[in-house]
Backbone as a chain_set.jsonl record, in Angstrom:
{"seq": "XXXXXXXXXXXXXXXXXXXXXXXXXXXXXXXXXXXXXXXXXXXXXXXXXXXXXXXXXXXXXXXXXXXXXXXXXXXXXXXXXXXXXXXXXXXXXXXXXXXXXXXXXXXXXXXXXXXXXXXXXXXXXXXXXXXXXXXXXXXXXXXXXXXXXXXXXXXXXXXXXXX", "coords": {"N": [[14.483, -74.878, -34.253], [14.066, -71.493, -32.941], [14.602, -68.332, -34.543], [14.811, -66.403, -32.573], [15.692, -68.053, -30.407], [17.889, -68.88, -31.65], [19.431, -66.609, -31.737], [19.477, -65.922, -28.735], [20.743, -68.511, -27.772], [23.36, -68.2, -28.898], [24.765, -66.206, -27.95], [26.009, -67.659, -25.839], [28.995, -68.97, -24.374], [30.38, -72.014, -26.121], [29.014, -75.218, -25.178], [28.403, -74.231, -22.757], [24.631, -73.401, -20.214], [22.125, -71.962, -20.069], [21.781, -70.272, -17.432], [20.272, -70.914, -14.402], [18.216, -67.725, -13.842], [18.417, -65.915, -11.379], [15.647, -64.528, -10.423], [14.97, -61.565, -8.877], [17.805, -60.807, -9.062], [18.476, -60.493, -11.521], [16.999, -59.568, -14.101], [16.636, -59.776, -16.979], [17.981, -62.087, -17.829], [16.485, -64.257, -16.101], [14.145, -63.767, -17.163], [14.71, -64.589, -19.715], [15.401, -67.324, -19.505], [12.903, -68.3, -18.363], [11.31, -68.136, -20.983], [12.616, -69.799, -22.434], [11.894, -72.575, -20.968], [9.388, -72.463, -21.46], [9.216, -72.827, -24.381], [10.209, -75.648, -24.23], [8.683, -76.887, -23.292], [9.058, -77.156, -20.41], [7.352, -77.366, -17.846], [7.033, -77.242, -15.37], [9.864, -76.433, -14.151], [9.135, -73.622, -14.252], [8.941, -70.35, -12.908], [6.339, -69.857, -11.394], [4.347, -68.29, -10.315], [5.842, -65.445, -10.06], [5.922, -65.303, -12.668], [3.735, -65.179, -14.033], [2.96, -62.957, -12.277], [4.556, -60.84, -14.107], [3.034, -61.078, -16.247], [0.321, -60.158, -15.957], [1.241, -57.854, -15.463], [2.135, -56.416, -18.104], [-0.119, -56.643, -19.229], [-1.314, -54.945, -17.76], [0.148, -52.61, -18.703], [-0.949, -51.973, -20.924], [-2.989, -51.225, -20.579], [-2.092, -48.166, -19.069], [-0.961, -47.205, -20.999], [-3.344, -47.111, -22.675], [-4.528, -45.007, -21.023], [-2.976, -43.04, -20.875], [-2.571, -41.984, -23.374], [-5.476, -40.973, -23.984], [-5.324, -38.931, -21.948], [-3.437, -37.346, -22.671], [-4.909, -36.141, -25.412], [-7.522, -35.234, -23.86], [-6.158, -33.237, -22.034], [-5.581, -31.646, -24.183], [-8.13, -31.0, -25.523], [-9.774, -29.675, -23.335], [-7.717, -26.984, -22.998], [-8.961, -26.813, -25.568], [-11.341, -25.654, -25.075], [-11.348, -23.99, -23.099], [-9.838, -22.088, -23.138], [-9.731, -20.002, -25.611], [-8.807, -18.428, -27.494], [-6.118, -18.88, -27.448], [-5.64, -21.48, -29.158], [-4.603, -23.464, -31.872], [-2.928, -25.076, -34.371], [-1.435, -27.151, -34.047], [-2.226, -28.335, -32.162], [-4.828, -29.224, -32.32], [-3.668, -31.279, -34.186], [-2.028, -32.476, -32.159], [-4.428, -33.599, -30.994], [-5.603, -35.316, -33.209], [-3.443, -37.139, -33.302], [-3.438, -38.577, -30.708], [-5.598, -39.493, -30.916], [-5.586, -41.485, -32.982], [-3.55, -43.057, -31.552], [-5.186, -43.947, -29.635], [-6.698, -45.399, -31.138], [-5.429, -47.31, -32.344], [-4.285, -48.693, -30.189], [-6.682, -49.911, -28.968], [-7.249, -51.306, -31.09], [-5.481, -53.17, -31.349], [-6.082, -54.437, -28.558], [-8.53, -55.592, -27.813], [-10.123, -56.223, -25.867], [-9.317, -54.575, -23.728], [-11.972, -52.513, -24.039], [-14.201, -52.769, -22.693], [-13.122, -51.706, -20.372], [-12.964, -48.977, -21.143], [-14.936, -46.134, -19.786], [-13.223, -46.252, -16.989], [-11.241, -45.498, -17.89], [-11.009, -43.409, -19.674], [-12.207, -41.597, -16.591], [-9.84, -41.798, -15.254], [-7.817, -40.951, -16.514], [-9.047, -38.123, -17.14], [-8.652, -37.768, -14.375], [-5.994, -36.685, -13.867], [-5.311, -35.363, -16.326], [-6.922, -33.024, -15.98], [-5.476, -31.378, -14.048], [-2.982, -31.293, -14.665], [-3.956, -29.572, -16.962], [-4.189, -27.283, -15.844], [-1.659, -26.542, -14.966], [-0.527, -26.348, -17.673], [-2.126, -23.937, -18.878], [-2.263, -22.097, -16.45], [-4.593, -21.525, -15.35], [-6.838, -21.725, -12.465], [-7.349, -25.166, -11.151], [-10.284, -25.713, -10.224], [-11.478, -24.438, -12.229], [-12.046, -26.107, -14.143], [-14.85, -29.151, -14.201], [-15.507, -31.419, -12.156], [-15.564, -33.957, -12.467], [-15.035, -36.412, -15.279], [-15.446, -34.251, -18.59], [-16.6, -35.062, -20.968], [-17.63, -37.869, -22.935], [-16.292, -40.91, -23.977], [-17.08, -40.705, -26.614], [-17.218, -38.205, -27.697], [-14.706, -37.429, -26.939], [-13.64, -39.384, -28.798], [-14.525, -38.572, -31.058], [-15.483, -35.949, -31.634], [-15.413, -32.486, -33.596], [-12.664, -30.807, -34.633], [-12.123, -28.502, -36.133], [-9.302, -27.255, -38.511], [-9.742, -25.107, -39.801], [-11.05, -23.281, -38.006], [-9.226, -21.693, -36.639]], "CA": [[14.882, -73.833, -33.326], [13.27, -70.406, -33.738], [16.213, -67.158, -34.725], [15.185, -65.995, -32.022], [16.248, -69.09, -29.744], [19.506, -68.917, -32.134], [20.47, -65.349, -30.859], [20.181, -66.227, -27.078], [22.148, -69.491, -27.681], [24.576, -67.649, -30.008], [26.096, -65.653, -27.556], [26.425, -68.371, -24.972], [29.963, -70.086, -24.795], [30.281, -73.25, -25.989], [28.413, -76.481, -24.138], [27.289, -73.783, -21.41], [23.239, -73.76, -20.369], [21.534, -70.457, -19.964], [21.563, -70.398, -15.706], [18.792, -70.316, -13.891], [18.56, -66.848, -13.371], [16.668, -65.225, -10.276], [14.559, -63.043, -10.385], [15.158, -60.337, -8.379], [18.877, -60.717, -9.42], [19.074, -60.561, -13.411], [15.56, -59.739, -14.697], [16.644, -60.251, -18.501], [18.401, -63.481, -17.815], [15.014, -64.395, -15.953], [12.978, -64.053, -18.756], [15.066, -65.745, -21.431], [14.982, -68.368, -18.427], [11.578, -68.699, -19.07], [10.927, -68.391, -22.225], [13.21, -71.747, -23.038], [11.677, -73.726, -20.164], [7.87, -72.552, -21.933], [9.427, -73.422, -25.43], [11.122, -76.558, -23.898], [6.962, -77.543, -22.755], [9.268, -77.608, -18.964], [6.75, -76.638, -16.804], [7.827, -77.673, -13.654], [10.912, -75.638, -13.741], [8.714, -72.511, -14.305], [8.775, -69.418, -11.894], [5.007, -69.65, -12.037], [3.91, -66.404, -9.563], [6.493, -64.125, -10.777], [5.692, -65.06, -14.452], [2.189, -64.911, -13.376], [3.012, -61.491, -12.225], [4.957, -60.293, -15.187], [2.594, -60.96, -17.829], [-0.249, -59.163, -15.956], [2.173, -56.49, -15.362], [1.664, -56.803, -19.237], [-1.923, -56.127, -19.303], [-1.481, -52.904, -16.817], [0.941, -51.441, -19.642], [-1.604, -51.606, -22.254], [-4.6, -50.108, -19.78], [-1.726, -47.266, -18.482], [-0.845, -46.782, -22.522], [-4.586, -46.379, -22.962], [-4.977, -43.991, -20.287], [-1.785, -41.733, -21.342], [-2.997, -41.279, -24.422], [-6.563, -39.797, -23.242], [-4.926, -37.813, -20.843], [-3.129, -35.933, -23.577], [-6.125, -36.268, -25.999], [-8.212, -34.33, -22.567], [-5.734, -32.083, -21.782], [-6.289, -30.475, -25.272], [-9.813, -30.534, -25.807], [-9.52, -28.819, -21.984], [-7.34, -25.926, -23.566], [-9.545, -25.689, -27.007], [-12.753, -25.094, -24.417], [-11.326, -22.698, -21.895], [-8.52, -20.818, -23.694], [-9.942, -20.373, -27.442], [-7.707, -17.237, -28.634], [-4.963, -19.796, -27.545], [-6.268, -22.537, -30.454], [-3.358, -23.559, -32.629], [-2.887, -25.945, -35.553], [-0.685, -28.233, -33.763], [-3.112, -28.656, -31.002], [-5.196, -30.027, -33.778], [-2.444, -32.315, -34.622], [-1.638, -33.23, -31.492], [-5.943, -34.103, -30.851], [-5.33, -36.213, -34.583], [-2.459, -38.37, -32.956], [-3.275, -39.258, -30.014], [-7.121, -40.44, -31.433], [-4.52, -42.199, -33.697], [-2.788, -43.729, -30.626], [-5.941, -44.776, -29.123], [-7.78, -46.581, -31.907], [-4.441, -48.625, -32.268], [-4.358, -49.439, -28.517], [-7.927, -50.476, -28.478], [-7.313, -52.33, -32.045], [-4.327, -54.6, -30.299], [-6.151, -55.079, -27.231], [-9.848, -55.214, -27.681], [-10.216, -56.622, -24.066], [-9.763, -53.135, -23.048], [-12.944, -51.92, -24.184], [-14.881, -53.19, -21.238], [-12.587, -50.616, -19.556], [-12.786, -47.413, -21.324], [-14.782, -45.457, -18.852], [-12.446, -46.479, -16.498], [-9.528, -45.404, -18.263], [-11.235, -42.066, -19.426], [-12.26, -41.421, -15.779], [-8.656, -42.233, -14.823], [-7.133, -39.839, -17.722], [-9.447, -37.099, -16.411], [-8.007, -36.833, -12.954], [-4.82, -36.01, -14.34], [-5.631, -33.966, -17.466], [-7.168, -31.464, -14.959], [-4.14, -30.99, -13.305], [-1.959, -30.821, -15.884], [-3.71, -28.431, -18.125], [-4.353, -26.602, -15.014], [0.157, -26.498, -15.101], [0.071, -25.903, -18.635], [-2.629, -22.661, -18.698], [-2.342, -21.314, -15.457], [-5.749, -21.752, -14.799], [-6.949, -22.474, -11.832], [-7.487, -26.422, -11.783], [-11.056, -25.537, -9.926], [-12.767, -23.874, -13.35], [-12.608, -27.579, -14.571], [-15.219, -29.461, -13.776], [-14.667, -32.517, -11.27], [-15.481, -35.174, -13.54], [-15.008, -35.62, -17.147], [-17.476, -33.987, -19.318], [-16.78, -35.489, -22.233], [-17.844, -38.691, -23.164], [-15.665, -41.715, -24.453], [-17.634, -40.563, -27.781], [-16.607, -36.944, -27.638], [-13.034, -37.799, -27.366], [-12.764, -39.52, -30.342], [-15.283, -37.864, -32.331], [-15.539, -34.326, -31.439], [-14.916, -32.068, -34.271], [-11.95, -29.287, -34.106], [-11.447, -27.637, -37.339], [-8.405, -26.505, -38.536], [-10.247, -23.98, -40.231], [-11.747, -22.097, -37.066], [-7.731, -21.182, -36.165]], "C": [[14.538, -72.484, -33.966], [14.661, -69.354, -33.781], [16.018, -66.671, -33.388], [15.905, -66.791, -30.607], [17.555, -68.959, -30.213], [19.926, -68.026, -31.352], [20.684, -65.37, -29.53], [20.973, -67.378, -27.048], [23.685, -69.221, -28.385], [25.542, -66.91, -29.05], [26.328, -66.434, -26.009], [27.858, -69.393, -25.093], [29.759, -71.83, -25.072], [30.0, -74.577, -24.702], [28.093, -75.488, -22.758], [25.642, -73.598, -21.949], [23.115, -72.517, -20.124], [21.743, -71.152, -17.941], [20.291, -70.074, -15.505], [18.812, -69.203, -13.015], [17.648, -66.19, -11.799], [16.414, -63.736, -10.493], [14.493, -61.879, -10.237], [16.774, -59.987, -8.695], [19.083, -60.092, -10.974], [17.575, -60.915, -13.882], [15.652, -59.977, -16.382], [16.921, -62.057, -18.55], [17.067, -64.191, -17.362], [14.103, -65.113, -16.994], [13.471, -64.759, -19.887], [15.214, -66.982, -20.325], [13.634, -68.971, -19.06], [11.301, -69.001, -19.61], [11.273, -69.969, -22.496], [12.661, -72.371, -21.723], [9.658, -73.69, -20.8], [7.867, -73.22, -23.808], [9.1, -74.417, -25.592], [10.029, -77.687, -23.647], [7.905, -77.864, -20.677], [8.593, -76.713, -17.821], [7.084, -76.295, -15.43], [8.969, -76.695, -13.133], [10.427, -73.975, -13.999], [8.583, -71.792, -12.949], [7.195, -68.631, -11.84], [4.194, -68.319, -11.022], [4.527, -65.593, -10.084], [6.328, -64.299, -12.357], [4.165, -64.985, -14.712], [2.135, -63.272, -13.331], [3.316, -60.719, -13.175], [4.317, -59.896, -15.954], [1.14, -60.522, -17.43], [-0.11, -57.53, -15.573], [1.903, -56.044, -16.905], [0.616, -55.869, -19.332], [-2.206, -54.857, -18.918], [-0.732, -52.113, -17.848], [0.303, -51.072, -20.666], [-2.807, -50.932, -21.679], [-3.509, -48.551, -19.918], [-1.401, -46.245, -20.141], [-2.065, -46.32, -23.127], [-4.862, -44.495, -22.167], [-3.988, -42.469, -20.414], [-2.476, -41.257, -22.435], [-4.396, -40.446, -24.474], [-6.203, -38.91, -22.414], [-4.538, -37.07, -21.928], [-3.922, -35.407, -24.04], [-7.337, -35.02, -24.848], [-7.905, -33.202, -22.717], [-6.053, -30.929, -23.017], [-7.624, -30.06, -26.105], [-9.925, -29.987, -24.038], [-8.86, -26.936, -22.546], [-8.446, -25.623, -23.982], [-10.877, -24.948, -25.99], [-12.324, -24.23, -23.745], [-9.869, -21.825, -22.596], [-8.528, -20.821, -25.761], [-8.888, -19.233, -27.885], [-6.612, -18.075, -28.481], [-4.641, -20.953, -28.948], [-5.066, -22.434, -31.784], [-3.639, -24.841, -33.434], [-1.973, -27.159, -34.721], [-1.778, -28.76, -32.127], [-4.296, -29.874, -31.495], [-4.934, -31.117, -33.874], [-2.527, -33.428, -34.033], [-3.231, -34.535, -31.116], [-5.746, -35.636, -31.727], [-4.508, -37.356, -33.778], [-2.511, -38.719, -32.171], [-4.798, -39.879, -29.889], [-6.353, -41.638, -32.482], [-4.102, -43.055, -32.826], [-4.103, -44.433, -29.651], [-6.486, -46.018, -29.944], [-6.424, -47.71, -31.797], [-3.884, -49.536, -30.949], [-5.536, -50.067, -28.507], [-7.479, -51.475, -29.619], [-6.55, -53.654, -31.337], [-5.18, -54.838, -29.317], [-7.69, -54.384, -26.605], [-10.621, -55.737, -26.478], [-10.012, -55.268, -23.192], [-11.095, -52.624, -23.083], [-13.946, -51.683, -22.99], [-14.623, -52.069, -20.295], [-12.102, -49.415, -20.005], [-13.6, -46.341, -20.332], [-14.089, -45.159, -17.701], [-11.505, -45.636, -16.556], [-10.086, -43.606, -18.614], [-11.773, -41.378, -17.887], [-10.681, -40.917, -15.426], [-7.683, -41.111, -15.705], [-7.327, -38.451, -17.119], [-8.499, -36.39, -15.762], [-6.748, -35.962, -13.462], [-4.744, -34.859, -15.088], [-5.545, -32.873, -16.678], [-6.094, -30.801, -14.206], [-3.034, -30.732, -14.222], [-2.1, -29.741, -16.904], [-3.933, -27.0, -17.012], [-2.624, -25.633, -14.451], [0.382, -25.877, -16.072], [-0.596, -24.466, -19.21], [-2.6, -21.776, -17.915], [-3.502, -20.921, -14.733], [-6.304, -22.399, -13.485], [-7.945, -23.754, -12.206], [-9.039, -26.314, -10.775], [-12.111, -25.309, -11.178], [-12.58, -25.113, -14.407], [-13.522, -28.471, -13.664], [-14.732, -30.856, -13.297], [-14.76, -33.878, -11.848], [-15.123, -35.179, -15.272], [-16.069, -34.905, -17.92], [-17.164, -33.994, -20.519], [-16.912, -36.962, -22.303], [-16.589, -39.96, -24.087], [-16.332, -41.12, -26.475], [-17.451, -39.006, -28.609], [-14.93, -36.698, -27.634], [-12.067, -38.069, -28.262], [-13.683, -39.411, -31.365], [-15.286, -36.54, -32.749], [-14.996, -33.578, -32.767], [-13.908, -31.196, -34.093], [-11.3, -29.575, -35.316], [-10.221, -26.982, -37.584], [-8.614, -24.848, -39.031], [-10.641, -22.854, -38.935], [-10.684, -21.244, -36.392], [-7.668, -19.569, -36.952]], "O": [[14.645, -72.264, -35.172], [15.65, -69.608, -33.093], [17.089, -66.437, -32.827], [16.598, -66.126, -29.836], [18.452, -68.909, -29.372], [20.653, -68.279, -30.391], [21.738, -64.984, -29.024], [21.949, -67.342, -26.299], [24.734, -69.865, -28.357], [26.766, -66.908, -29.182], [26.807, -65.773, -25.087], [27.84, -70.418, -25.775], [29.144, -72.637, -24.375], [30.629, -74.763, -23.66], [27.562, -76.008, -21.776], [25.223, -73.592, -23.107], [24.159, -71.894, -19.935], [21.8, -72.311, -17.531], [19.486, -69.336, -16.073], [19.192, -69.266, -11.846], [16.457, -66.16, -11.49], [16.785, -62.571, -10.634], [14.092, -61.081, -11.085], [17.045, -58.793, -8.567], [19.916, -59.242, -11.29], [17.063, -62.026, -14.019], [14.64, -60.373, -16.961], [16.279, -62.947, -19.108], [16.474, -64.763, -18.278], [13.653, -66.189, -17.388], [12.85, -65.356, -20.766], [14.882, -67.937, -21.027], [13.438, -69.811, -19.937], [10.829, -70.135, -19.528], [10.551, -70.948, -22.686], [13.675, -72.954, -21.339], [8.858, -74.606, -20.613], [6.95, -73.824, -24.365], [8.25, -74.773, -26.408], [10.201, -78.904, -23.716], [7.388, -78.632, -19.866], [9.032, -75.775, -17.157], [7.308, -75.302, -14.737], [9.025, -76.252, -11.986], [11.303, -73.112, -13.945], [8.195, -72.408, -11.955], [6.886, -67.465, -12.084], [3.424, -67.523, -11.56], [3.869, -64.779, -10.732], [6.625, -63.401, -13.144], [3.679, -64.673, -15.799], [1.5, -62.524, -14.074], [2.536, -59.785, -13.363], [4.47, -58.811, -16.514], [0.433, -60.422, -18.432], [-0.847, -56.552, -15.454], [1.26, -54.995, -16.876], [0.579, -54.647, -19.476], [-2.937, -53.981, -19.38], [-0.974, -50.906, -17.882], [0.645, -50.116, -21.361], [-3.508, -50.156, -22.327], [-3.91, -47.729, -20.743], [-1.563, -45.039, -20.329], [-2.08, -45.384, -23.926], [-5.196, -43.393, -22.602], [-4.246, -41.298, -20.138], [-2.965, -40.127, -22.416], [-4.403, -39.324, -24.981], [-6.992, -37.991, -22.194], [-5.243, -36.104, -22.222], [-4.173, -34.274, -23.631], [-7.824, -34.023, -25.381], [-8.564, -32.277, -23.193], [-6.548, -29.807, -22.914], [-7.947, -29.202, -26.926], [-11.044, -30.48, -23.89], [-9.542, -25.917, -22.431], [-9.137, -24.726, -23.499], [-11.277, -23.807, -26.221], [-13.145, -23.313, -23.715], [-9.168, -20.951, -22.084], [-7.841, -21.293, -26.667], [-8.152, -19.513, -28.832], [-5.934, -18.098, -29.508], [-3.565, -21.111, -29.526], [-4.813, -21.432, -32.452], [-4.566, -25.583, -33.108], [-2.149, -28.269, -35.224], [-1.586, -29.668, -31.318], [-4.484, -31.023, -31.093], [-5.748, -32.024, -33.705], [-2.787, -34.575, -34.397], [-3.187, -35.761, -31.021], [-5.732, -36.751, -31.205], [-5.023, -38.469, -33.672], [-1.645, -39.59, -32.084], [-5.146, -40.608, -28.96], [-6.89, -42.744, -32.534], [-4.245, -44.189, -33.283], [-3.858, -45.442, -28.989], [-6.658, -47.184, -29.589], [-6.513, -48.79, -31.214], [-3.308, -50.618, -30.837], [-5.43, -51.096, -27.841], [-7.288, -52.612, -29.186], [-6.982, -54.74, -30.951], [-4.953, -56.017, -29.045], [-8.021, -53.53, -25.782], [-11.825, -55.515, -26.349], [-10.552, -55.059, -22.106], [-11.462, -52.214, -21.982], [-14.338, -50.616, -22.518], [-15.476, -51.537, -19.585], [-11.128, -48.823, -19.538], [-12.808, -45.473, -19.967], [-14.167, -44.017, -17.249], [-10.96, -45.076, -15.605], [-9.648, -42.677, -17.935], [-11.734, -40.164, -18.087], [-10.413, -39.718, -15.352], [-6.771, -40.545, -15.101], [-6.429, -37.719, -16.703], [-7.853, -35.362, -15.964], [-6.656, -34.736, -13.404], [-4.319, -33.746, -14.779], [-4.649, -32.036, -16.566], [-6.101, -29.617, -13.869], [-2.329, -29.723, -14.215], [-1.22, -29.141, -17.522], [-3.83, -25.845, -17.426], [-2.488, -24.571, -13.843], [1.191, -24.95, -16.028], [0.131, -23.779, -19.928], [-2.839, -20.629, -18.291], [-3.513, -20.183, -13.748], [-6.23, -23.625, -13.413], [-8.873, -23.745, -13.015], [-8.973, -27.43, -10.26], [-13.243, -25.79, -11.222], [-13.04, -24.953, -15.537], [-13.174, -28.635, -12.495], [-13.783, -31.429, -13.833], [-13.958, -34.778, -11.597], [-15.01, -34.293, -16.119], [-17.291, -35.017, -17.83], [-17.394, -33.014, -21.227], [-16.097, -37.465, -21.529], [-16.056, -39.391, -25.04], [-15.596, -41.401, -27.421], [-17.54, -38.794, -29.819], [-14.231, -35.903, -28.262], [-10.925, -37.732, -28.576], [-13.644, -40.062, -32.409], [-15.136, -36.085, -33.883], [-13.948, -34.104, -33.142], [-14.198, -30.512, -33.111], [-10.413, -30.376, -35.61], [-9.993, -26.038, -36.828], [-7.977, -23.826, -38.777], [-10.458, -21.646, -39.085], [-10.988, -20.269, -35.705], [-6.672, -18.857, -36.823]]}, "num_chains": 1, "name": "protein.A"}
């Protein structure tokens, strides 16, 4: 029995079974549902569409986790190009950590790759609008697509020195 099998049977009273929880009722109970009937090898008693659904619900959190983190990553190579006397050290930073937050999204989940234009496309739209919120710029003197490259994103130089 694995610890973590111990801790969901640990806080079950004595000689009771986990219930079979539903779904739309008790989404934790649910899933530790699951889990012990995929342990258990009990297929049959699996909620096989909604666990179907779940675990490419899954998959969309690690695209939408890609695509957050280029959006930030955008938004401030958007600033450093159209508002340079603005150009700050933590802008920098922020560039640093969220090229940081990509490589380790792509590292876990190199089945993304396939879908990085995608996801920088998808980053874009937003960026523009957002840094368009956060400069006051109108969101027009960005151009309508990206114009930076998946290769420009996480290569691009920005010196701390040129601050």
């Amino acid at each position: 029995m694995t610890a973590h099998r111990k801790d969901i049977e640990a806080n079950l009273a004595p000689g009771d079974e986990p219930v079979r929880a539903d779904y739309e009722r008790d989404f934790y109970s649910w899933l530790m549902d699951q889990a012990r009937h995929l342990r258990d090898g009990n297929f049959k008693a699996l909620d096989r569409d909604n666990l179907a659904e779940e675990i490419e619900s899954l998959g969309r959190e690690q695209f939408n986790k890609l695509v957050s983190a280029l959006r930030v990553l955008i938004v401030h190579m958007l600033k450093w190009d159209h508002q340079a006397s603005s150009r700050s050290r933590s802008w920098v930073l922020s560039i640093e950590a969220q090229r940081l937050e990509i490589a380790d999204v792509l590292a876990d989940n190199p089945g993304l790759k396939p879908r990085i234009a995608e996801a920088v496309a998808r980053a874009y739209r937003r960026a523009r609008i957002d840094t368009g919120k956060e400069t006051g710029l109108d969101e027009a003197e960005f151009p309508e697509t990206c114009p930076y490259s998946f290769d420009d994103v996480t290569t691009r130089s920005f010196s701390r020195s040129r601050l």
